[in-house]
mmCIF entry with sequence, helices, sheets and N, C-alpha, C, O atoms, coordinates in Angstrom:
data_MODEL
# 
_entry.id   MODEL 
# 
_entity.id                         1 
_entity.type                       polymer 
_entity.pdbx_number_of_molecules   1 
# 
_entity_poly.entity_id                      1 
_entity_poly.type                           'polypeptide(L)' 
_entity_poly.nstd_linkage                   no 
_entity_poly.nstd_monomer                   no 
_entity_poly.pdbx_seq_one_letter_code       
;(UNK)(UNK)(UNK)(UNK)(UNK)(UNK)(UNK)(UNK)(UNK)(UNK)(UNK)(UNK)(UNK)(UNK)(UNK)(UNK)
(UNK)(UNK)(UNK)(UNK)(UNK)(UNK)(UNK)(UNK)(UNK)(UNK)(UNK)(UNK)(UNK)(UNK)(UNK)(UNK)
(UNK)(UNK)(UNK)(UNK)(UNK)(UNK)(UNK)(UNK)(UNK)(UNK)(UNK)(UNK)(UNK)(UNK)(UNK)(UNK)
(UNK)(UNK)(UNK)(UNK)
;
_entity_poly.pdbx_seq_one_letter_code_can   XXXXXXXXXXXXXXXXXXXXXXXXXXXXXXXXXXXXXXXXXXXXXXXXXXXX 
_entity_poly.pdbx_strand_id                 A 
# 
loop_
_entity_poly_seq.entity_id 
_entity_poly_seq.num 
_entity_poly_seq.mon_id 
_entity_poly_seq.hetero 
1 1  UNK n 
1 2  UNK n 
1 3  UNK n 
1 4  UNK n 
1 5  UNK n 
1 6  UNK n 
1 7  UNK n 
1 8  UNK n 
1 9  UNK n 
1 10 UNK n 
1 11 UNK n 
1 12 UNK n 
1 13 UNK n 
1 14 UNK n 
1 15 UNK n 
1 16 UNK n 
1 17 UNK n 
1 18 UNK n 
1 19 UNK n 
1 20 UNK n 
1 21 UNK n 
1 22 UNK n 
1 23 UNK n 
1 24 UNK n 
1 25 UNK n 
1 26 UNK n 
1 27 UNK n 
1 28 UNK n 
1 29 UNK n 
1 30 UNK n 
1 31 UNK n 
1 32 UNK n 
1 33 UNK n 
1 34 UNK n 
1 35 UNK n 
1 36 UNK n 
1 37 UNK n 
1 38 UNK n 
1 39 UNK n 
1 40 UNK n 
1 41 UNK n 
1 42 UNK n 
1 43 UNK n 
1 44 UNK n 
1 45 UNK n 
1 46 UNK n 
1 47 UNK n 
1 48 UNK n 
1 49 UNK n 
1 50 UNK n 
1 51 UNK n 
1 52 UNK n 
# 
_struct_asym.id          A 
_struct_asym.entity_id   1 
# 
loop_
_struct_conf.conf_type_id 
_struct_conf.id 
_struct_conf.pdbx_PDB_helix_id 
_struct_conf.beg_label_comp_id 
_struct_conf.beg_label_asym_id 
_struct_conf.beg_label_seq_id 
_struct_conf.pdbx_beg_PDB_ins_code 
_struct_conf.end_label_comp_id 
_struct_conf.end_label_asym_id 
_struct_conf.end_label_seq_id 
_struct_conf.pdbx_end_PDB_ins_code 
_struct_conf.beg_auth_comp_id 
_struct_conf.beg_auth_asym_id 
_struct_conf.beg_auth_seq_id 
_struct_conf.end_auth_comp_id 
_struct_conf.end_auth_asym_id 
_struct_conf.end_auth_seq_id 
_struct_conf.pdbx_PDB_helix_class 
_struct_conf.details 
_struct_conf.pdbx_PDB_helix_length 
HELX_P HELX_P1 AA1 UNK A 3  ? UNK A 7  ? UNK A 3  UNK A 7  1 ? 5  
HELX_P HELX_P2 AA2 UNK A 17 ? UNK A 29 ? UNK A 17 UNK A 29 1 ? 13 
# 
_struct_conf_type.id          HELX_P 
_struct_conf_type.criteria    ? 
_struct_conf_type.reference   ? 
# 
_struct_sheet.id               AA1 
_struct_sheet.type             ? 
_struct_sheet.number_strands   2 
_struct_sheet.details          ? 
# 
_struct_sheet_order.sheet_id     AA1 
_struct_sheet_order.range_id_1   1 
_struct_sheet_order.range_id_2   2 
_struct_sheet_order.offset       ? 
_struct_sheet_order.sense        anti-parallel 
# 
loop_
_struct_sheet_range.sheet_id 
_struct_sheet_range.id 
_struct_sheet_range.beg_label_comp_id 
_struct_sheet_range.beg_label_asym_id 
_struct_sheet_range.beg_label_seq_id 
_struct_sheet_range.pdbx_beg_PDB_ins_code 
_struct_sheet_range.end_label_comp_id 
_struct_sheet_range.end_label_asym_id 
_struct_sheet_range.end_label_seq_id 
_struct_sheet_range.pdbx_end_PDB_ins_code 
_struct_sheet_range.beg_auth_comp_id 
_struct_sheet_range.beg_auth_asym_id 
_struct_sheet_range.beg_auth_seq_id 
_struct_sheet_range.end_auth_comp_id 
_struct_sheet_range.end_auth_asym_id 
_struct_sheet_range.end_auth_seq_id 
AA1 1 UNK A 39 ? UNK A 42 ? UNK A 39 UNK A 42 
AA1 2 UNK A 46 ? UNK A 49 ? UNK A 46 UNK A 49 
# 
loop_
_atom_site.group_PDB 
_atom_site.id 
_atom_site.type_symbol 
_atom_site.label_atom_id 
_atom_site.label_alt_id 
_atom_site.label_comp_id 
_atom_site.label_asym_id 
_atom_site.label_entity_id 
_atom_site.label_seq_id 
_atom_site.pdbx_PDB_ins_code 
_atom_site.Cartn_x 
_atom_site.Cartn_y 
_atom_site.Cartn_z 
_atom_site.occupancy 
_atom_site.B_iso_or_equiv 
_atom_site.pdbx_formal_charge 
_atom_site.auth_seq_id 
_atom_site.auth_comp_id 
_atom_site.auth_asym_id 
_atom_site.auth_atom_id 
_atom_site.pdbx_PDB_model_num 
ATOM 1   N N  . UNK A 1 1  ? -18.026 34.376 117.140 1.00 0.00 ? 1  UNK A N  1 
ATOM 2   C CA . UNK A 1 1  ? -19.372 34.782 117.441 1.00 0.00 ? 1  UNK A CA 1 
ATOM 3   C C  . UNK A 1 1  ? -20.245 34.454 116.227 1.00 0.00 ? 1  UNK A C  1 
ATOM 4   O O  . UNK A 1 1  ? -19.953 34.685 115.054 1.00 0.00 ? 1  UNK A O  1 
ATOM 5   N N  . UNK A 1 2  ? -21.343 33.888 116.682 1.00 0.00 ? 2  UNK A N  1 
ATOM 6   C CA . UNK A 1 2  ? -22.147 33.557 115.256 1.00 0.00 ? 2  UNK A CA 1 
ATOM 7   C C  . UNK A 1 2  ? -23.352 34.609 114.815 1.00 0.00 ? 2  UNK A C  1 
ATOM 8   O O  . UNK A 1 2  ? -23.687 35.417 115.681 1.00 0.00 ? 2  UNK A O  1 
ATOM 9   N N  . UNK A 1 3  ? -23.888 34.651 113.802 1.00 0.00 ? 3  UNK A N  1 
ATOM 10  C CA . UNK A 1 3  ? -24.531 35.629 113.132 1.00 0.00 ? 3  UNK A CA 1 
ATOM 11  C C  . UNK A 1 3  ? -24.989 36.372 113.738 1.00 0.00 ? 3  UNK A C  1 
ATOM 12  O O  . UNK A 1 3  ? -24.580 37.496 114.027 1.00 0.00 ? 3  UNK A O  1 
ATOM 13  N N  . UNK A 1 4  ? -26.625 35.447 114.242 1.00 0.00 ? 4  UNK A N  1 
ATOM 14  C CA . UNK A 1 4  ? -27.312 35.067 115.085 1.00 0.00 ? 4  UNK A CA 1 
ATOM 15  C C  . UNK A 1 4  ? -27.702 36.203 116.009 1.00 0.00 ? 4  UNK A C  1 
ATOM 16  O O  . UNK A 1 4  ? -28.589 37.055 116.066 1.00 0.00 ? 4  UNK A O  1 
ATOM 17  N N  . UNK A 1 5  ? -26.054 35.628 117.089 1.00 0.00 ? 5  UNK A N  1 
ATOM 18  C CA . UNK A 1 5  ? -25.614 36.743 118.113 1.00 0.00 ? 5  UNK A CA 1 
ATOM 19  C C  . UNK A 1 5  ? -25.217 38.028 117.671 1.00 0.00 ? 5  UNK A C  1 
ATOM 20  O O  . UNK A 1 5  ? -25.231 38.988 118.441 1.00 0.00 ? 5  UNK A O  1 
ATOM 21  N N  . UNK A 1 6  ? -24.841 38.124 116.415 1.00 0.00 ? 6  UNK A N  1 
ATOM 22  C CA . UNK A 1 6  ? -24.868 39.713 116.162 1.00 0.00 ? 6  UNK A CA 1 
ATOM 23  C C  . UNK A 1 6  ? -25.902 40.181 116.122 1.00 0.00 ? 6  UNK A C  1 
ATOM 24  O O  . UNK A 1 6  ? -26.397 40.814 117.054 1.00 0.00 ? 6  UNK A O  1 
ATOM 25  N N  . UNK A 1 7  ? -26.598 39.907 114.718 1.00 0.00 ? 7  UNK A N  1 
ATOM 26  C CA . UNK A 1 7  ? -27.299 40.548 114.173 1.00 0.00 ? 7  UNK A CA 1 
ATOM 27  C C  . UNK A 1 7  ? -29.002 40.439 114.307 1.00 0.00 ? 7  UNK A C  1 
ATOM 28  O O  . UNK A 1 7  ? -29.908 41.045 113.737 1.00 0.00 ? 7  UNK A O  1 
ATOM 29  N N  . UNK A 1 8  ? -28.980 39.179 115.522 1.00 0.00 ? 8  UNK A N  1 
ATOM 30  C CA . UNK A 1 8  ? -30.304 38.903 116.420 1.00 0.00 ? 8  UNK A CA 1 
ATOM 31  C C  . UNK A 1 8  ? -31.305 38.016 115.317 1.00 0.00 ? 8  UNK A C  1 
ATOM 32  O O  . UNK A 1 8  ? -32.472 37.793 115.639 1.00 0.00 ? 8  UNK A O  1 
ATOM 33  N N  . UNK A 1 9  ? -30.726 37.499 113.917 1.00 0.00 ? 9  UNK A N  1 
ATOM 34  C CA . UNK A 1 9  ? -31.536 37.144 112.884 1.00 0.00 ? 9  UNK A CA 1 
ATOM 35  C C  . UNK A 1 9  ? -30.340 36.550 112.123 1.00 0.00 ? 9  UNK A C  1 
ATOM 36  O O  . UNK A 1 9  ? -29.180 36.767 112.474 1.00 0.00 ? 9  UNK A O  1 
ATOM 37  N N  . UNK A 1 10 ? -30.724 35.669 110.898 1.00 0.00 ? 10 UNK A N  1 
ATOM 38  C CA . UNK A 1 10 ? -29.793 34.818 109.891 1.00 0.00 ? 10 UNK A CA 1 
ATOM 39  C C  . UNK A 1 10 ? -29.889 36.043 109.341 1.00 0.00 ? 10 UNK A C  1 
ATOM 40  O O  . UNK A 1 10 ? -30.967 36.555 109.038 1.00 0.00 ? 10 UNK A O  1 
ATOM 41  N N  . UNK A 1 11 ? -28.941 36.499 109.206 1.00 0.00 ? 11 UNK A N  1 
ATOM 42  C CA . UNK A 1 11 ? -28.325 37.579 108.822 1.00 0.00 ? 11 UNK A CA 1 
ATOM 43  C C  . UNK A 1 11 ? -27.670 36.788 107.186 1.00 0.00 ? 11 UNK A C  1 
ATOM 44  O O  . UNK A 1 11 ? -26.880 35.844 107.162 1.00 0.00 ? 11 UNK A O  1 
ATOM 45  N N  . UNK A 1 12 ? -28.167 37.378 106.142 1.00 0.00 ? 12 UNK A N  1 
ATOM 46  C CA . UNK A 1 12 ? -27.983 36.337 104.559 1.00 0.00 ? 12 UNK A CA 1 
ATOM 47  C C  . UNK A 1 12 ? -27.302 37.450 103.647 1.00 0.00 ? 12 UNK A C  1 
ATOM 48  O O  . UNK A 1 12 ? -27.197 37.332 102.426 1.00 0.00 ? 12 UNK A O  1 
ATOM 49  N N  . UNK A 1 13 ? -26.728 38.843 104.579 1.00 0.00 ? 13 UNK A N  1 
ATOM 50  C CA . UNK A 1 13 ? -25.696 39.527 103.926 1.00 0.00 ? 13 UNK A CA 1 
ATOM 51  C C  . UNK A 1 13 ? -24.486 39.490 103.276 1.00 0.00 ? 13 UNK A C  1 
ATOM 52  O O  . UNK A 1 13 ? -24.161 38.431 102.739 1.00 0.00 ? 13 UNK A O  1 
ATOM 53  N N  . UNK A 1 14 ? -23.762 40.439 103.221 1.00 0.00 ? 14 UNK A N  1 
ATOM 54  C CA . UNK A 1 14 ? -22.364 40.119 103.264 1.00 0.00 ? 14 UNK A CA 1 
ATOM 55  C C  . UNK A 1 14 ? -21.699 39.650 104.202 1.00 0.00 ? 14 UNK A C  1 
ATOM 56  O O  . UNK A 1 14 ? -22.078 40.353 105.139 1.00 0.00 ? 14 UNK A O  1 
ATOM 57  N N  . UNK A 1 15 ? -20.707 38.698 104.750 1.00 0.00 ? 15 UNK A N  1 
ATOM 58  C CA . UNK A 1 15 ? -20.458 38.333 106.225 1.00 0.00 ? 15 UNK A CA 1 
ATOM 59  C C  . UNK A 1 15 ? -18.687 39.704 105.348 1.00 0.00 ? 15 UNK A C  1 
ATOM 60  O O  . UNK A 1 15 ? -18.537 40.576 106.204 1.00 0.00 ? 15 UNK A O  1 
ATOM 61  N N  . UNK A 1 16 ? -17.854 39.911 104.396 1.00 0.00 ? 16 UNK A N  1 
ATOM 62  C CA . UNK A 1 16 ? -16.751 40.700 104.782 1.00 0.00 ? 16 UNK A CA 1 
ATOM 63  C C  . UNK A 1 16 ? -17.582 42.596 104.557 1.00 0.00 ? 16 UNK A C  1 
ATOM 64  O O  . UNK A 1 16 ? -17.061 43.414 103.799 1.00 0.00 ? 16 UNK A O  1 
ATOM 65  N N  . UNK A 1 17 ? -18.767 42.888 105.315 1.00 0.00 ? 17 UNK A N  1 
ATOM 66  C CA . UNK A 1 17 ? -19.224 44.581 104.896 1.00 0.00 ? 17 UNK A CA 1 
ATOM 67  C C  . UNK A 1 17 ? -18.280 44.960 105.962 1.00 0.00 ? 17 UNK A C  1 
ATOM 68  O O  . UNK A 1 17 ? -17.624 45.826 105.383 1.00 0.00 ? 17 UNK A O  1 
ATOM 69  N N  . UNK A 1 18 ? -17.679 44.843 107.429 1.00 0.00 ? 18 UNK A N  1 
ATOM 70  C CA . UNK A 1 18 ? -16.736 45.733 107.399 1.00 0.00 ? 18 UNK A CA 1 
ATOM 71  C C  . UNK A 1 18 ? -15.201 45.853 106.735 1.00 0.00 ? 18 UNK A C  1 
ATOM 72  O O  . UNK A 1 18 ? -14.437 46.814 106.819 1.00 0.00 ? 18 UNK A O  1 
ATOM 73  N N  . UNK A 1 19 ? -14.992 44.596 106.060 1.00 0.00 ? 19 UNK A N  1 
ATOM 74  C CA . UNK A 1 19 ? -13.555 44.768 105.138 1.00 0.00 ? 19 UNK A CA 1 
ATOM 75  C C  . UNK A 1 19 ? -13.967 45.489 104.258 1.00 0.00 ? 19 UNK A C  1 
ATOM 76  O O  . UNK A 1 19 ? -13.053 46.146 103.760 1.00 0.00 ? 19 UNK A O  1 
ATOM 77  N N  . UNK A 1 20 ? -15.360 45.755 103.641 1.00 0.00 ? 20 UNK A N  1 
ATOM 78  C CA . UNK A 1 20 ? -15.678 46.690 102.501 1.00 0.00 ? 20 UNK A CA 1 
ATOM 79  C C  . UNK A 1 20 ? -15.471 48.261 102.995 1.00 0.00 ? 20 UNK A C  1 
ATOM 80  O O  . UNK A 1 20 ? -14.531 48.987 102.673 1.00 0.00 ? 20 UNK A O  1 
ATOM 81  N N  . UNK A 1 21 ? -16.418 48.552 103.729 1.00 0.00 ? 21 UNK A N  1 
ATOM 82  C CA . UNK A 1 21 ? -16.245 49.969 104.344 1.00 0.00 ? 21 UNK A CA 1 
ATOM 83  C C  . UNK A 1 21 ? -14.683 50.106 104.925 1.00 0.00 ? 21 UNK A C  1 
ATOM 84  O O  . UNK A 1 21 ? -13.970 51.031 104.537 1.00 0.00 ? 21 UNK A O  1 
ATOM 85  N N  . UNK A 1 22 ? -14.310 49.326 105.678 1.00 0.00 ? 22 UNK A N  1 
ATOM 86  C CA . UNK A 1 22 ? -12.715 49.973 105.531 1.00 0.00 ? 22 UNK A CA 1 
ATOM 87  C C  . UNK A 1 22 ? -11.964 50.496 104.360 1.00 0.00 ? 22 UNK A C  1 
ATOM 88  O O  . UNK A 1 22 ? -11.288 51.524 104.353 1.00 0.00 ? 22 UNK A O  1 
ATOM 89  N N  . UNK A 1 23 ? -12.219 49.408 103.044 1.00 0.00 ? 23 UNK A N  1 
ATOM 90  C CA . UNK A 1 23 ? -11.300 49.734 102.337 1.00 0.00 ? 23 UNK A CA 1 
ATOM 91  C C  . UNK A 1 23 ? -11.799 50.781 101.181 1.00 0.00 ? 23 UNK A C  1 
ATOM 92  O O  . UNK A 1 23 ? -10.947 51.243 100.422 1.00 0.00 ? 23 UNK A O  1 
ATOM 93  N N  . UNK A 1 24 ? -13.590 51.276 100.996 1.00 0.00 ? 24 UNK A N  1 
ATOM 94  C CA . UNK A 1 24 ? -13.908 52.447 100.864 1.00 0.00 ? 24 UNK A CA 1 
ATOM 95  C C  . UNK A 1 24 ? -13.229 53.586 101.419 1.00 0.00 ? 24 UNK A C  1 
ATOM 96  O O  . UNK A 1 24 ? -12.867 54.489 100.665 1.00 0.00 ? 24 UNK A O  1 
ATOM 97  N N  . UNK A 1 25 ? -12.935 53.662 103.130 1.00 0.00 ? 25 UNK A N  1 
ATOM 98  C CA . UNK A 1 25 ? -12.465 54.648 103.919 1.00 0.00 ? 25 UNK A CA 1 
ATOM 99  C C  . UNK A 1 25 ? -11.185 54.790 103.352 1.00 0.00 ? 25 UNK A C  1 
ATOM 100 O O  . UNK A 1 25 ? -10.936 55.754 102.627 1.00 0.00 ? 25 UNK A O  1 
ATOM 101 N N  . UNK A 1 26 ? -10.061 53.629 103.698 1.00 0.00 ? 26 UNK A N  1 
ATOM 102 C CA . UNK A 1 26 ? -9.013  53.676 103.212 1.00 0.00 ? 26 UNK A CA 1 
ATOM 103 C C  . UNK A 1 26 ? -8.595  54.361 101.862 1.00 0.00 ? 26 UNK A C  1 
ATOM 104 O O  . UNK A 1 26 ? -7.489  54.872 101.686 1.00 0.00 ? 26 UNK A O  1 
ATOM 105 N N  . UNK A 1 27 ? -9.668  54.311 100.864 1.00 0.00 ? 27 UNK A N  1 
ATOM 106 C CA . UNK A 1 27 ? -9.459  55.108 99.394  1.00 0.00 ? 27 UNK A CA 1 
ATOM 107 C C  . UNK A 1 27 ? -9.634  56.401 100.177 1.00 0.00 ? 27 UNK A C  1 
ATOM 108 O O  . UNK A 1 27 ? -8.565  57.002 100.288 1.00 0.00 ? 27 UNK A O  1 
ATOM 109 N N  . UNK A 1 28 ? -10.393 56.842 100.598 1.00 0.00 ? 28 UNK A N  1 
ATOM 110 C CA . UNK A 1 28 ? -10.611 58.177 100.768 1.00 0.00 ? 28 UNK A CA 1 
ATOM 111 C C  . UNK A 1 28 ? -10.046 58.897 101.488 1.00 0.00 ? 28 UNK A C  1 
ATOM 112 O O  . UNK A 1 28 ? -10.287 60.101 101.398 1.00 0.00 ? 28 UNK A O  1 
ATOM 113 N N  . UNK A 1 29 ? -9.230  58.487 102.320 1.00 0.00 ? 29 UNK A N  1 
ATOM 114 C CA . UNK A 1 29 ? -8.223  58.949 103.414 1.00 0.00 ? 29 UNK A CA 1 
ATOM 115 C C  . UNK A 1 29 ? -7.063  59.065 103.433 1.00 0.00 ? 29 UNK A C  1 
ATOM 116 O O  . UNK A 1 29 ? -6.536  60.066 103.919 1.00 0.00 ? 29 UNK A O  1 
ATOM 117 N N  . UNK A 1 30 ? -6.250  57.883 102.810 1.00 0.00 ? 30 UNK A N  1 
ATOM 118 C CA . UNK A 1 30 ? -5.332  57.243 102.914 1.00 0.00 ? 30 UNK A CA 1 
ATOM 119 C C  . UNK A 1 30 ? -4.548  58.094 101.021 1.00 0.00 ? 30 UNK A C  1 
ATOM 120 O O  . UNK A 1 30 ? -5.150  58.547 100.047 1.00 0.00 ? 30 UNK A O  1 
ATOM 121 N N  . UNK A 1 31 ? -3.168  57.950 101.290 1.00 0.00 ? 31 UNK A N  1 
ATOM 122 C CA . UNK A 1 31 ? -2.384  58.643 100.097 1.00 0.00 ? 31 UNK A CA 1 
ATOM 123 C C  . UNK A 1 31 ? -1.992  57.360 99.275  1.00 0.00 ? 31 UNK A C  1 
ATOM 124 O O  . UNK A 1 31 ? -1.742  57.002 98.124  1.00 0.00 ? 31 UNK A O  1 
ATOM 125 N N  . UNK A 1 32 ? -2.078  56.940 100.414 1.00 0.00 ? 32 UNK A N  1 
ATOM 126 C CA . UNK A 1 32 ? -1.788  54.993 99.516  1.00 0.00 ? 32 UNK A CA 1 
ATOM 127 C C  . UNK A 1 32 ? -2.566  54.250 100.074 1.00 0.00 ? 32 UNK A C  1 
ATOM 128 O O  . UNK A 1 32 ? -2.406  54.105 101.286 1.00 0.00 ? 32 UNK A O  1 
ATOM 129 N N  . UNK A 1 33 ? -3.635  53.546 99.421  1.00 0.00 ? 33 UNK A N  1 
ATOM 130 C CA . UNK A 1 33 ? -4.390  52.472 100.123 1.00 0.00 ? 33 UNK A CA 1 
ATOM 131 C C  . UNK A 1 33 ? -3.704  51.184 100.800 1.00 0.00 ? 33 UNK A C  1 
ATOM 132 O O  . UNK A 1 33 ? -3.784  50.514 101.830 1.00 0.00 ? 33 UNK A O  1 
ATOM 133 N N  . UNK A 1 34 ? -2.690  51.266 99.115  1.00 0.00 ? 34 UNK A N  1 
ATOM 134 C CA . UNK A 1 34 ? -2.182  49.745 99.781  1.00 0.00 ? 34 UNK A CA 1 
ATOM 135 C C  . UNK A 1 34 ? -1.438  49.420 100.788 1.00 0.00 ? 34 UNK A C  1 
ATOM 136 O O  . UNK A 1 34 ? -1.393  48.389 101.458 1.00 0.00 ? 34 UNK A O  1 
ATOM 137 N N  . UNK A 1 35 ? -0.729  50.610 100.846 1.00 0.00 ? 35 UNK A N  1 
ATOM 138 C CA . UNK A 1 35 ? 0.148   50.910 102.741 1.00 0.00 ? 35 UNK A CA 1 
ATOM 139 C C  . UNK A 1 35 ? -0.532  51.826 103.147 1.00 0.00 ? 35 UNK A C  1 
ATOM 140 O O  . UNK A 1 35 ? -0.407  52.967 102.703 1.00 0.00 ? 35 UNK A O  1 
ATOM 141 N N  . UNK A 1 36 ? -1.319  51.523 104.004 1.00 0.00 ? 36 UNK A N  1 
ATOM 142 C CA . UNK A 1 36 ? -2.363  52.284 104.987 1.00 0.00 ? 36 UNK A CA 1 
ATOM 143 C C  . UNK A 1 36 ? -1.384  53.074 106.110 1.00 0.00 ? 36 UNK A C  1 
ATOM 144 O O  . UNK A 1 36 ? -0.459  52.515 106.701 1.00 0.00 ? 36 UNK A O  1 
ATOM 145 N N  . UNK A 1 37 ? -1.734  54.345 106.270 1.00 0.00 ? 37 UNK A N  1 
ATOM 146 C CA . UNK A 1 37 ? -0.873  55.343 107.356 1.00 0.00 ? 37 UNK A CA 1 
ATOM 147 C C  . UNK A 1 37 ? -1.795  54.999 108.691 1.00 0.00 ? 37 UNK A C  1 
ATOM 148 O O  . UNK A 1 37 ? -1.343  54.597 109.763 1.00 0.00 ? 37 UNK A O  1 
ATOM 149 N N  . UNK A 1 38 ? -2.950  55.205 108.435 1.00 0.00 ? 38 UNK A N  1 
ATOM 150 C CA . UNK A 1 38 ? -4.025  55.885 109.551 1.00 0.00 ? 38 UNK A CA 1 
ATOM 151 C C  . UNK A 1 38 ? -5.080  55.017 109.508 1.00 0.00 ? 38 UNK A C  1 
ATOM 152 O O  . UNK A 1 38 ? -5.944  55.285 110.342 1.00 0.00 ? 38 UNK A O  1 
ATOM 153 N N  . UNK A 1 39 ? -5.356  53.836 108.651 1.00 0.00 ? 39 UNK A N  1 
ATOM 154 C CA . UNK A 1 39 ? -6.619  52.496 108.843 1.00 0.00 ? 39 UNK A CA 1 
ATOM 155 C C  . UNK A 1 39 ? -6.095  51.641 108.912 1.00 0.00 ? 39 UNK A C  1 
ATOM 156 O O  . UNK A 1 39 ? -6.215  51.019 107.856 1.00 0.00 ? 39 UNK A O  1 
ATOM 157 N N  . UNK A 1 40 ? -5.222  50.916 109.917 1.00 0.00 ? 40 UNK A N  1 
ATOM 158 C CA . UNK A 1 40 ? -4.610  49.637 110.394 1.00 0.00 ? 40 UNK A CA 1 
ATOM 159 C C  . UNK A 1 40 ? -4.972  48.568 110.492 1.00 0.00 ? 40 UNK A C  1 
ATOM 160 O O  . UNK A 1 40 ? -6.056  48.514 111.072 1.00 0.00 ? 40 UNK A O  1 
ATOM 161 N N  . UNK A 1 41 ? -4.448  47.316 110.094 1.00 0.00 ? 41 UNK A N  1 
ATOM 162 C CA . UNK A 1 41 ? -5.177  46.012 110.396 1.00 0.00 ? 41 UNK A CA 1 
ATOM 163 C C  . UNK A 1 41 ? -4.333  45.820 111.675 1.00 0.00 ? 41 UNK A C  1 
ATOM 164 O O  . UNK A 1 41 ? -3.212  46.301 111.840 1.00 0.00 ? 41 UNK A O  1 
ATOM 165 N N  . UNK A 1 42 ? -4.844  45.243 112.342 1.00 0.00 ? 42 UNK A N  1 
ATOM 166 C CA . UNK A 1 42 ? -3.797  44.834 114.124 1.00 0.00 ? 42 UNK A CA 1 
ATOM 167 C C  . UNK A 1 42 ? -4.931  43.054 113.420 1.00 0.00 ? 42 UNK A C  1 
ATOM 168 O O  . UNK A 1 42 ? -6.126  42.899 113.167 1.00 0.00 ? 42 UNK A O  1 
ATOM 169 N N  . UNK A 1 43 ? -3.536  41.972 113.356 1.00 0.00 ? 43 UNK A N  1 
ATOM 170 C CA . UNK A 1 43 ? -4.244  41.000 113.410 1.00 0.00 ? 43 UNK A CA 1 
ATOM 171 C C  . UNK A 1 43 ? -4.539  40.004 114.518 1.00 0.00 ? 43 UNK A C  1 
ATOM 172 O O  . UNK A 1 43 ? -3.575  39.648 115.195 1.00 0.00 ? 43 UNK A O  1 
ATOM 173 N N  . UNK A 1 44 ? -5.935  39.423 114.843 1.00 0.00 ? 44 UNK A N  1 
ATOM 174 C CA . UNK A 1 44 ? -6.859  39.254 115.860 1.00 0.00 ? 44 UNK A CA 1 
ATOM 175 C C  . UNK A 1 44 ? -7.238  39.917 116.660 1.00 0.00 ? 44 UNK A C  1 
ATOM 176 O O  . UNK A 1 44 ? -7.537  39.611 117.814 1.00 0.00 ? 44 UNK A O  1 
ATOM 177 N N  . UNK A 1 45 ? -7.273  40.826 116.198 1.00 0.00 ? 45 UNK A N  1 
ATOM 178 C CA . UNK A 1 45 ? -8.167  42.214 117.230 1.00 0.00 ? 45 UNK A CA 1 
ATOM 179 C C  . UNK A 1 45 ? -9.463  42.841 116.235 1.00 0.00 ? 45 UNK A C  1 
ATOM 180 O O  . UNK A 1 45 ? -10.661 42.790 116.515 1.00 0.00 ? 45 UNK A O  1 
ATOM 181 N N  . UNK A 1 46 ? -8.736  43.540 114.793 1.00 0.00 ? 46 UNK A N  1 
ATOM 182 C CA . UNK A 1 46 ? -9.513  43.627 113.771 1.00 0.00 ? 46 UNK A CA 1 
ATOM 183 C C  . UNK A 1 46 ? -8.767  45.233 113.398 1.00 0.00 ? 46 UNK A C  1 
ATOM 184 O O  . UNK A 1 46 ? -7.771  45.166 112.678 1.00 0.00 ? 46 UNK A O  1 
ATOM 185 N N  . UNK A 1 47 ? -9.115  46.338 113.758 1.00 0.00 ? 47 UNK A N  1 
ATOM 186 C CA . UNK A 1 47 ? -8.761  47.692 112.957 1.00 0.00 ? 47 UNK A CA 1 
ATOM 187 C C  . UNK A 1 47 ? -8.373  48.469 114.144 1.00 0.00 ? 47 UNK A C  1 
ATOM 188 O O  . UNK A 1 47 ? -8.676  48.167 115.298 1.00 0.00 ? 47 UNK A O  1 
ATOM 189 N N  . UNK A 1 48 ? -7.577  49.645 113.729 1.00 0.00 ? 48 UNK A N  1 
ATOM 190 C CA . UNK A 1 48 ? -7.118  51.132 114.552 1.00 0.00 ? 48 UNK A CA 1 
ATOM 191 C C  . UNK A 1 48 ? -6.638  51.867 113.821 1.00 0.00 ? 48 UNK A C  1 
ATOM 192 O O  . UNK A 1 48 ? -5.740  51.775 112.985 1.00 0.00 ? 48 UNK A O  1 
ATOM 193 N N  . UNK A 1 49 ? -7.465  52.868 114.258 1.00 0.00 ? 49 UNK A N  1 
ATOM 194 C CA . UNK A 1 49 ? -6.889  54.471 113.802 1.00 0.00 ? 49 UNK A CA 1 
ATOM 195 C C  . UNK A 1 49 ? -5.986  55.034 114.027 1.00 0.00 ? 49 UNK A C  1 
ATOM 196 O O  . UNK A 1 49 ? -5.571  54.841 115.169 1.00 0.00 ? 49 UNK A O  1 
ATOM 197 N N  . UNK A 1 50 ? -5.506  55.605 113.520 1.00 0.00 ? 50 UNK A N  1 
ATOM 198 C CA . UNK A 1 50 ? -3.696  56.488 114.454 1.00 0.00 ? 50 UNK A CA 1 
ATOM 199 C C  . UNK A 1 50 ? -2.755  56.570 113.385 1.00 0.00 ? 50 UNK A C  1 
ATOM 200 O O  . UNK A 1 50 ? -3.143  56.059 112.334 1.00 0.00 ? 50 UNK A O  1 
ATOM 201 N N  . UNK A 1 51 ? -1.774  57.012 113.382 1.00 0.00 ? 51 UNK A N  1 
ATOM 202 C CA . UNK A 1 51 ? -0.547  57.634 112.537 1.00 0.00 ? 51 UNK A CA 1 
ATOM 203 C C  . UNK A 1 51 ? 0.222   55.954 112.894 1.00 0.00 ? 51 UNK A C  1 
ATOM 204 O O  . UNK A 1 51 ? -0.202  55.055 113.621 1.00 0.00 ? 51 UNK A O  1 
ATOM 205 N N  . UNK A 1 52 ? 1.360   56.016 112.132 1.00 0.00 ? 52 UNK A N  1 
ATOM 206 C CA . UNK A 1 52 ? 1.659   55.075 112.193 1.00 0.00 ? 52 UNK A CA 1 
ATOM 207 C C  . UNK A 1 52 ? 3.246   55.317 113.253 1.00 0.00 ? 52 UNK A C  1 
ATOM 208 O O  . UNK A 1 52 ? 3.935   54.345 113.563 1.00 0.00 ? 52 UNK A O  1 
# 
């Protein structure tokens, strides 16, 4: 999907702000960031919540 279509404008942001806010969340949630319990990557889908 291109910008565009997201964000309705050239969007000249960050294109990774939700890998950022995940891995904000992940500090704050998580007992180990680097093995995540409960902020999952599922790859080509993108993220899920849940116990592991």
């Amino acid at each position: 999907m291109y910008k565009r279509q997201v964000w309705e404008h050239d969007y000249l942001g960050d294109s990774r702000l939700v890998d950022n806010c995940v891995q904000r969340l992940r500090a704050k949630i998580e007992a180990d960031p680097a093995s995540p319990a409960y902020v999952q990557t599922v790859r080509g889908f993108g993220y899920r919540f849940g116990p592991v």
